[in-house]
C-alpha positions as CSV (number, residue, x, y, z in Angstrom):
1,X,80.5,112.0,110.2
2,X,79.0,112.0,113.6
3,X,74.8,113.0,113.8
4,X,72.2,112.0,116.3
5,X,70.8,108.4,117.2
6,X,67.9,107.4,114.6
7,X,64.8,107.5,117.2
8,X,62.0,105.8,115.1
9,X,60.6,104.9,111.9
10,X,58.0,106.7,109.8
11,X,54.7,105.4,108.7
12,X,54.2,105.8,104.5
13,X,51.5,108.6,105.5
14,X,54.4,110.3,107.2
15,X,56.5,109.8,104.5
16,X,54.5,111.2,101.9
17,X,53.9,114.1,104.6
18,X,57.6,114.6,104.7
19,X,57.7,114.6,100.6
20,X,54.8,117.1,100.6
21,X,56.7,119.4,103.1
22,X,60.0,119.5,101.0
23,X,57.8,120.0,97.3
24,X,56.1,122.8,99.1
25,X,59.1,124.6,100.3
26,X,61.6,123.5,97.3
27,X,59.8,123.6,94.0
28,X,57.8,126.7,93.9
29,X,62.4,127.9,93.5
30,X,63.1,126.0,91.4
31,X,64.7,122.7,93.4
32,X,63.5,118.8,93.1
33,X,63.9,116.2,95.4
34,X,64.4,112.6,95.5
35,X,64.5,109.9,98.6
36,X,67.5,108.2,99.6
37,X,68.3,105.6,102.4
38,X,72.0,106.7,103.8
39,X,72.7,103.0,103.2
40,X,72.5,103.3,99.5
41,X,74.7,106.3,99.7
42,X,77.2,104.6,102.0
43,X,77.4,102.0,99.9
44,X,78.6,103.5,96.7
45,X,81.3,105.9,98.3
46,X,84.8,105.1,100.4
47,X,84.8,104.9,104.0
48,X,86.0,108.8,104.4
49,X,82.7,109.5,102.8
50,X,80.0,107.3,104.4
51,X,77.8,108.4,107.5
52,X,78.6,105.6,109.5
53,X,77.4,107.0,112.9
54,X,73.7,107.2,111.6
55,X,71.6,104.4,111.2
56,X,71.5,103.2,107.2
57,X,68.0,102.9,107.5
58,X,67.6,106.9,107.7
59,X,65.7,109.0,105.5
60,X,67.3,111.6,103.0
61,X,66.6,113.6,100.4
62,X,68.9,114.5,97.2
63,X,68.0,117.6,96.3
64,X,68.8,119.4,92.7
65,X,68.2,122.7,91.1
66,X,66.3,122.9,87.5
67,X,66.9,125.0,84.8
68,X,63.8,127.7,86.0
69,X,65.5,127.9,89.2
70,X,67.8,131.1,88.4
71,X,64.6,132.8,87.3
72,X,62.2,131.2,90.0
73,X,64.9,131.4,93.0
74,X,67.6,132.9,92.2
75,X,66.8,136.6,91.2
76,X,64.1,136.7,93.9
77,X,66.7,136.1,96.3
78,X,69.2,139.0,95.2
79,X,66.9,141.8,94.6
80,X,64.7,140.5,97.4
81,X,66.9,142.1,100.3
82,X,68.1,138.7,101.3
83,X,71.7,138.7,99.5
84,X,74.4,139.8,102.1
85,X,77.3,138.8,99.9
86,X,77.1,139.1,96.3
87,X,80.4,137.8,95.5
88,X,78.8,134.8,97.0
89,X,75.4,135.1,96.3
90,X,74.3,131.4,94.2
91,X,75.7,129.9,97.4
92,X,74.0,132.1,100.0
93,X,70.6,131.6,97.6
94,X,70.4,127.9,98.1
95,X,71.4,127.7,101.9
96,X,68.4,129.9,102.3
97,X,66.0,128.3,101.0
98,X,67.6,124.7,102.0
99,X,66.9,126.3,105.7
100,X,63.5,127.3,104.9
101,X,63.2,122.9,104.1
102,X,65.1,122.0,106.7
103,X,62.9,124.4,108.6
104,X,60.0,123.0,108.0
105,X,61.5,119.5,108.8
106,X,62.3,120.4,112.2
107,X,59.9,118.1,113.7
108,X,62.4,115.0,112.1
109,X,65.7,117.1,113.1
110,X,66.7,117.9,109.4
111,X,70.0,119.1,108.7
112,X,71.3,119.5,105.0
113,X,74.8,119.5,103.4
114,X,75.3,121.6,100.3
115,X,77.3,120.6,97.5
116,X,79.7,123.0,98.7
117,X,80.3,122.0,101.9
118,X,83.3,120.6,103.5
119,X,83.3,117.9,106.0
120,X,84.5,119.6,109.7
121,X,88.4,119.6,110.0
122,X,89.0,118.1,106.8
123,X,89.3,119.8,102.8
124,X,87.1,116.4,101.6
125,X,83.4,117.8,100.6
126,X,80.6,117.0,103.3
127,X,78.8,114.3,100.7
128,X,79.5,113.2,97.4
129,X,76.7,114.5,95.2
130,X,76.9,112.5,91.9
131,X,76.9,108.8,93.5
132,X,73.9,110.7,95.7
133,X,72.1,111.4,92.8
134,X,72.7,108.2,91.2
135,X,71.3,106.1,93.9
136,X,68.4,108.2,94.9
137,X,67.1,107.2,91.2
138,X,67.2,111.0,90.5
139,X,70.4,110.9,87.8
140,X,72.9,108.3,86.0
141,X,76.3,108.6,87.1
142,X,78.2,107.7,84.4
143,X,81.3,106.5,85.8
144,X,84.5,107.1,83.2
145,X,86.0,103.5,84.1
146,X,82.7,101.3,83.5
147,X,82.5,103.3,79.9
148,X,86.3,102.8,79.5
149,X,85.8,99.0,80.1
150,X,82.7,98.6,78.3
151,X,84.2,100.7,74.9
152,X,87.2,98.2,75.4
153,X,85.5,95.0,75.0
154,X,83.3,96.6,72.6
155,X,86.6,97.5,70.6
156,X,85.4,101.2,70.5
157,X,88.4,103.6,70.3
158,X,88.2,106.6,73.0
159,X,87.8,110.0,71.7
160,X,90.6,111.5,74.0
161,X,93.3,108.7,73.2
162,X,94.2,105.4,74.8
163,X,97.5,106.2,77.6
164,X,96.8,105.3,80.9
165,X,97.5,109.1,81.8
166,X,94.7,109.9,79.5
167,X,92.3,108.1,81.0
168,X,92.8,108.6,84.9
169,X,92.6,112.3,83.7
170,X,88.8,111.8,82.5
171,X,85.9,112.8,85.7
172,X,82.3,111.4,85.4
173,X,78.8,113.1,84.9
174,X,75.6,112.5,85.5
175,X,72.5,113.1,83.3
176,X,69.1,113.5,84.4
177,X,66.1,111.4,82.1
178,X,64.2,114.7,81.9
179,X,66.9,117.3,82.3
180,X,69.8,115.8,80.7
181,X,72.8,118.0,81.8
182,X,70.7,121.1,82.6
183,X,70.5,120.4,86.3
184,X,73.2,120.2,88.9
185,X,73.2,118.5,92.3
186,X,73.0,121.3,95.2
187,X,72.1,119.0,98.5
188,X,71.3,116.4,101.1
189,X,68.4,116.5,103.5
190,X,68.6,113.6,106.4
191,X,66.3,113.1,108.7
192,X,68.3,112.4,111.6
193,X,65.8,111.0,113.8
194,X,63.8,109.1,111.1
195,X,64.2,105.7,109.2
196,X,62.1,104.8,106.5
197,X,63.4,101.0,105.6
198,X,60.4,100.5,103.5
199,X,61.3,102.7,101.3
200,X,61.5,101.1,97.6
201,X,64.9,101.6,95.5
202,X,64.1,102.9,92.2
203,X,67.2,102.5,89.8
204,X,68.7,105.9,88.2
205,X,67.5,105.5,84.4
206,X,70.2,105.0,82.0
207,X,69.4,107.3,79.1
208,X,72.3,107.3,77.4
209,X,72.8,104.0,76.3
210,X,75.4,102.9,73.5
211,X,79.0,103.1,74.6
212,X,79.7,105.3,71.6
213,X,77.2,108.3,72.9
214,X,78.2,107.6,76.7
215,X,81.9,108.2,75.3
216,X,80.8,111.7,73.7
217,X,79.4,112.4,77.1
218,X,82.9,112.1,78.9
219,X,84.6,113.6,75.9
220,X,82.3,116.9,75.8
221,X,82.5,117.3,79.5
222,X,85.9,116.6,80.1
223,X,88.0,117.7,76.8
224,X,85.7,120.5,75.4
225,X,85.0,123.8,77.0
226,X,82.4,123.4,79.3
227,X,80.8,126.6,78.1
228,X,80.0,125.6,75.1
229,X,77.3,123.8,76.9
230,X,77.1,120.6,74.7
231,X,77.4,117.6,77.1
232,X,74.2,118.7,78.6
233,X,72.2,118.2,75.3
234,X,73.4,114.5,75.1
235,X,69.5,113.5,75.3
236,X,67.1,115.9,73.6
237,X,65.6,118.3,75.9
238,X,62.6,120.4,76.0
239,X,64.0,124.4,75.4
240,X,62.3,125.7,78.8
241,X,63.7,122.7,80.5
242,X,67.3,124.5,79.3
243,X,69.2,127.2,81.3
244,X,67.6,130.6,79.7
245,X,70.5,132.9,77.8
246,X,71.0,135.3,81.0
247,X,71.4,132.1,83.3
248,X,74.0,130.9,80.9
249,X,75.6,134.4,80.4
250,X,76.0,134.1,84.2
251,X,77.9,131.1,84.6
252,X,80.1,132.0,81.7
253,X,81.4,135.1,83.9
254,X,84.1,134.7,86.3
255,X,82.1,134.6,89.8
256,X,83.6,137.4,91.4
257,X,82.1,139.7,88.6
258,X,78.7,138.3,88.1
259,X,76.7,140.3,90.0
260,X,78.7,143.4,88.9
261,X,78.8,142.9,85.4
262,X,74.8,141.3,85.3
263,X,73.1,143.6,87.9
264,X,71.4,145.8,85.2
265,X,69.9,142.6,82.6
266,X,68.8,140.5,85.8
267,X,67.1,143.3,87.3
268,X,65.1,144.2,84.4
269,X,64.4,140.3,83.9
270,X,63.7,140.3,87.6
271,X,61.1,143.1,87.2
272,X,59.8,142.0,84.4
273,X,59.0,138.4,86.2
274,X,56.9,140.3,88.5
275,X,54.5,142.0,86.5
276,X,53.8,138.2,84.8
């Protein structure tokens, strides 16, 4: 992916100016962010996926959305006069306020990449947000062929069954050591003109540690309805840290009749968030 030449490195006041900027214009909607070097990234991910025309010593940012972000971000955007499609209105809710950060970062000629986003030209996404997430210290990945091994040697029998077609059939997931599953990965902020090579790696904490539990991870996510919501309560999680009920209700519906179908509850909810 072709961006800018890297121009010059930050100072640590800088840097903690640029991490003041993004919690500023990021949490208040519900979105957390994490710091990255593009070498880290590049170096979990094939060569289709790396930024190789940036320096590795840039500065990003891994950006995710918490469970209050629906309530927080979301609504405000669709009943706020912002929402120009509504058949793709979570979507149009995070690029705006990813702008308003990127925005704001104009002075280190930000650009961000949504987990939605495809590279130009191609069908492959723009970045790969689970190893981004992983290496940015801000989630595990737990990758289905590390487990596999690991349950091997450990003599552990998988869940879902022991072909070889079973198994290259199984995706990972990441969990967060606050969140557990009730996050998701939405972006990547770099800095295009900025490197930060000072910056310290902080390892992703592994939370959920014996084999057994990490293969009830894959299973839930992989082999049970998704819906049902249980993967993300592998790790016990504080109830206002969860999605509410009409966040849930609204991933459960097929997107092209969210809005429709929802309009009337999140408007009330909406309404009633701001008389609080």
């Amino acid at each position: 992916m072709k961006l800018e030449n890297v121009t010059r490195e930050i100072t640590s006041a800088e840097f903690h100016s640029v991490q003041s900027i993004l919690k500023e214009s990021l949490e208040p909607f519900g979105f957390e962010s994490t710091p990255l070097l593009v070498k880290w990234y590049n170096d979990q991910v094939a060569d289709k996926f790396k930024f190789s025309a940036i320096d590795e010593n840039s500065l990003a940012f891994c950006v995710v959305s918490v469970g209050w972000m629906f309530e927080k971000g979301f609504l405000p955007f669709v009943f706020g006069n912002e929402c120009r499609n509504p058949r793709n209105a979570l979507d149009e809710s995070i690029e705006f306020y990813l702008n308003g950060a990127s925005s704001a970062l104009k002075d280190f000629n930000a650009v961000h990449y949504k987990d939605s986003d495809m590279a130009p030209g191609t069908r492959r996404p723009a970045f790969l947000a689970q190893p981004a997430a992983h290496v940015s210290g801000t989630a595990f990945y737990y990758h289905p062929s590390e487990i596999i091994t690991a349950a091997t040697d450990e003599g552990v029998p998988l869940p879902w069954g022991d072909s070889s077609e079973s198994k290259s059939g199984v995706f990972g997931v990441s969990i967060h050591p606050k969140y557990g599953g009730w996050f998701a990965v939405r972006a990547l902020i770099i800095l295009r003109n900025v490197v930060f090579p000072e910056l310290p790696f902080n390892p992703p904490v592994d939370i959920v540690q014996s084999t057994h539990d990490k293969l009830r991870l894959l299973h839930e996510f992989n082999f049970n309805n998704w819906k049902n919501w249980k993967y993300r309560d592998i790790i016990p999680v504080e109830p206002e840290m969860k999605y509410s009920k009409l966040q849930r209700k609204y991933f459960e519906t097929e997107p092209k009749l969210r809005l429709e179908t929802l309009q009337t509850e999140m408007y009330q909810e909406f309404v009633k968030l701001q008389k609080q």
